[in-house]
Every structure is written in structure tokens, then in C-alpha cells.
C-alpha positions in Angstrom: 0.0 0.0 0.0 1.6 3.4 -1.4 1.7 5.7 1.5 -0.5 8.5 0.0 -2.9 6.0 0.1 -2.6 4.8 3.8 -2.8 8.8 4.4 -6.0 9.1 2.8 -7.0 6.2 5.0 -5.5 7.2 8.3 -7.1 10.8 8.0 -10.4 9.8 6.8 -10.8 7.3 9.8 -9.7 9.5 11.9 -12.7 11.9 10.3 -15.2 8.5 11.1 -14.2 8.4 14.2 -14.9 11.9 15.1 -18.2 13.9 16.3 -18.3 14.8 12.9 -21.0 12.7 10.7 -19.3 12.0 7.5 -21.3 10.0 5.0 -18.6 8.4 2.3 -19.8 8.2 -1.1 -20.1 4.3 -2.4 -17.7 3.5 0.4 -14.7 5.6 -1.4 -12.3 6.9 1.1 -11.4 9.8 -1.3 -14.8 11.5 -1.8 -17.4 12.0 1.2 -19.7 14.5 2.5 -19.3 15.7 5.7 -22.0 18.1 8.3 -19.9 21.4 9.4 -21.4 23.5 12.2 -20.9 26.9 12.3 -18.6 28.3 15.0 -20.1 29.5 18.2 -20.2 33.4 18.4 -20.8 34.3 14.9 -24.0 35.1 12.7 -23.0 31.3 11.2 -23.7 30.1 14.8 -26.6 27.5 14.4 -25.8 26.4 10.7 -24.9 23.3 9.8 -23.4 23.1 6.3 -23.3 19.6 4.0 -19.3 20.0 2.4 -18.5 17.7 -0.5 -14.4 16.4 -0.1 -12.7 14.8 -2.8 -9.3 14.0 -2.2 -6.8 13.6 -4.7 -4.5 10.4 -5.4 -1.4 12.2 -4.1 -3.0 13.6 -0.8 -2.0 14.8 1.4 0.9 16.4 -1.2 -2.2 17.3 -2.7 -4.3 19.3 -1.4 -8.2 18.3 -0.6 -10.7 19.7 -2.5 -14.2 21.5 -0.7 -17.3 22.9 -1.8 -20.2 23.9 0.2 -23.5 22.0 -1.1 -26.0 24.0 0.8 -26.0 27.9 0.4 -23.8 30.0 2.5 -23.8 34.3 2.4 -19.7 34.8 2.8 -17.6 36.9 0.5 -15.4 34.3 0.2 -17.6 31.4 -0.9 -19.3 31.8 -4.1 -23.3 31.4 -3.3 -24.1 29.3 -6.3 -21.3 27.0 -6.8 -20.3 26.9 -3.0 -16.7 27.2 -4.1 -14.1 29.0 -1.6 -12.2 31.7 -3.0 -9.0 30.5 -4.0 -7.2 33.9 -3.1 -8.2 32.8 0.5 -6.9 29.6 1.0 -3.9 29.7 -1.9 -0.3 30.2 0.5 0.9 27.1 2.1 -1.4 24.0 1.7 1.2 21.4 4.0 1.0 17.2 4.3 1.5 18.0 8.0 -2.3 19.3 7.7 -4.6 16.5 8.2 -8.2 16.9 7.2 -9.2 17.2 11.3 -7.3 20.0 10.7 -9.4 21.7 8.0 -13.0 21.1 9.9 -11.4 22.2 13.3 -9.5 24.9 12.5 -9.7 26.4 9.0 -13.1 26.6 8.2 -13.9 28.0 11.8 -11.6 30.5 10.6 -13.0 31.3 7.0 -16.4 32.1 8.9 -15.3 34.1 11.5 -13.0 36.3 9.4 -14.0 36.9 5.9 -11.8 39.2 3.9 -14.6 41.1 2.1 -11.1 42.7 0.5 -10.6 39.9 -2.0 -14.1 38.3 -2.6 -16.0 35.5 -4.5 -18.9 37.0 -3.8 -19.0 40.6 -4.3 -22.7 41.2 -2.9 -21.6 39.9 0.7 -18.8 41.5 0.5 -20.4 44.8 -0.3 -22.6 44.7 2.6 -19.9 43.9 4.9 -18.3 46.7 4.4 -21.0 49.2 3.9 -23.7 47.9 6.4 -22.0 45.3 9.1 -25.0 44.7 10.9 -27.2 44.2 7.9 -24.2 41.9 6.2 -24.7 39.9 9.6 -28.5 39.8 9.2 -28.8 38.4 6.1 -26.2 35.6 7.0 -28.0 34.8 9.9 -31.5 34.6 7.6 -29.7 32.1 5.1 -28.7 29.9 8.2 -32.1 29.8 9.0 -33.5 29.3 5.6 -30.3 26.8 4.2 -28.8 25.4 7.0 -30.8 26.0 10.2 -33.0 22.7 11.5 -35.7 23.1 9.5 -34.0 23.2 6.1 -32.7 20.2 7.5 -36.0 18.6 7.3 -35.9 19.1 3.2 -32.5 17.7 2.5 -30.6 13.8 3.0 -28.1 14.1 5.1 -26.5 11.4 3.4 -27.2 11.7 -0.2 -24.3 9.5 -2.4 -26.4 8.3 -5.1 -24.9 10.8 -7.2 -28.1 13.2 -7.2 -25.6 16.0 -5.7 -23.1 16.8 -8.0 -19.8 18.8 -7.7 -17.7 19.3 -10.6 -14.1 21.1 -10.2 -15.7 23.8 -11.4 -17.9 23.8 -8.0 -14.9 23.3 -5.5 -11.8 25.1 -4.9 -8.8 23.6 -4.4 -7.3 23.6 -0.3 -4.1 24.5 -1.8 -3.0 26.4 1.5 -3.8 29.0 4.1 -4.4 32.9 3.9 -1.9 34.8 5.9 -4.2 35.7 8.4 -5.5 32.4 8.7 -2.4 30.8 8.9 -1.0 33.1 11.8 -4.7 32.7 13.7 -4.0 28.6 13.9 0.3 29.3 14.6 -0.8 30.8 17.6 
């Protein structure tokens, strides 16, 4: 067994074993969905968000790749696709990340700073800027209406009969940290 592969194995049981309910898709270790909650203390507080994973063959020297399937109002997370800005996570993508690492640390991070300076979505970011307290209005209103409990009731939690599709196009590469970011989880 190549040792990329018993990576992909070690980190995605490490994933099962977690509080984290990860559904794999057709029992393939290198594509799975997985239920993110949003951190505590910020209008995403409350959400919980279905992210698609694919991992490529030479994880982790490779990084993961992520998409958001249900909608999320962040300038850094196209609405639509779900993609992440690549300009957000694009400096220093490292094997000594393991994907515990991107659920507990990054995308915590991504929602509680957005950098409405370099967006994917230029609406959110606009309203950030101009009108904070609106901006943190109308995230908390798609929580509620795309990731709160009772849009729960409308989706499968573990849809991976294929019905959910992400293409590349639709998730952005983890290819490494943003500055801030990566200084936030030094510390």
C-alpha cells in the first residue's frame, strides 16, 4: 500500500471516528460528504453546512478539494457554486495538515474572518463593508432558511447516489492557508 494512500486512509478514519457525521460516497475513502457547524459566536452560529471532499490520489501532497452544497452568504464562498475563494486559501497547503485540521480549525476561521477585500462574492462583501449589521442579518437569515434545522428537514443528510453533483468547477482547491488564517492557527 503506497503511502498516500494509507494517508488518505489514516485521516479519513480519523474523520469517522470523530463527532463529525461524515457520510462516504459508495464506500470511497477519497470522496465523502461531511456536516460542518458553524462556530459559536458568529452570525453562522446554528448552521450546519453539507461540504462535498474529494481527495486527490497524491494527498495529502495534494491538497483536498471543498465545496459547500448548501447555500452560505460569505464573500469568500461563491453562493451558487459553493466554491471557496481561491485567493483565500492559496499560500501554504502542508501534508502535515490532516483533514481534522481543515474542519477544526480552518473553516472556523473562514467564517469568523471573511476578507470582504478579496471576494468570491462581491454582494456579501459589499454589505460587509458598507452595512455590518445588515451583512450579519442576512447571514444569519440564510442559516435559518439553508442550514438551520428546518431546512434540514428538506434535505438527505447522506445523499451519495450521485443526485448531488460537484464538478471542479464547483470546489476550490485547499491549496494552502491565507496569511491571516495561517497566523490565527500558529498561535
Amino acid at each position: 500500500m503506497s503511502s498516500p494512500r494509507r494517508r488518505i486512509e489514516t485521516d479519513v478514519m480519523k474523520l469517522l471516528m470523530s463527532d463529525y457525521d461524515v457520510k462516504l460516497v459508495n464506500d470511497n475513502m477519497q470522496e465523502f460528504y461531511i456536516m460542518f457547524i458553524g462556530p459559536e459566536g458568529t452570525p453562522f452560529a446554528g448552521g450546519e453546512w453539507k461540504i462535498h471532499v474529494e481527495l486527490p490520489e497524491q494527498y495529502p501532497f495534494r491538497s483536498p478539494s471543498i465545496g459547500f452544497v448548501n447555500k452560505i452568504f460569505h464573500p469568500n464562498i461563491d453562493e451558487l457554486s459553493g466554491s471557496v475563494c481561491l485567493d483565500v486559501i492559496n499560500q501554504t497547503w502542508s501534508p502535515m495538515f490532516d483533514l481534522l485540521n481543515i474542519f477544526e480549525s480552518f473553516m472556523p476561521q473562514l467564517l469568523r474572518y471573511p476578507n470582504p477585500t478579496d471576494p468570491l462574492n462581491g454582494e456579501a462583501a459589499a454589505l460587509m463593508m458598507r452595512d455590518s449589521a445588515a451583512y450579519e442579518a442576512k447571514v444569519r437569515d440564510y442559516v435559518v432558511r439553508f442550514a438551520g434545522k428546518k431546512a434540514q428537514t428538506t434535505r438527505d443528510v447522506g445523499e451519495s447516489d450521485g443526485e448531488i453533483s460537484c464538478d471542479d468547477d464547483d470546489i476550490s482547491s485547499l491549496s494552502s492557508y491565507d496569511d491571516h488564517v495561517m497566523g490565527d492557527l500558529s498561535s
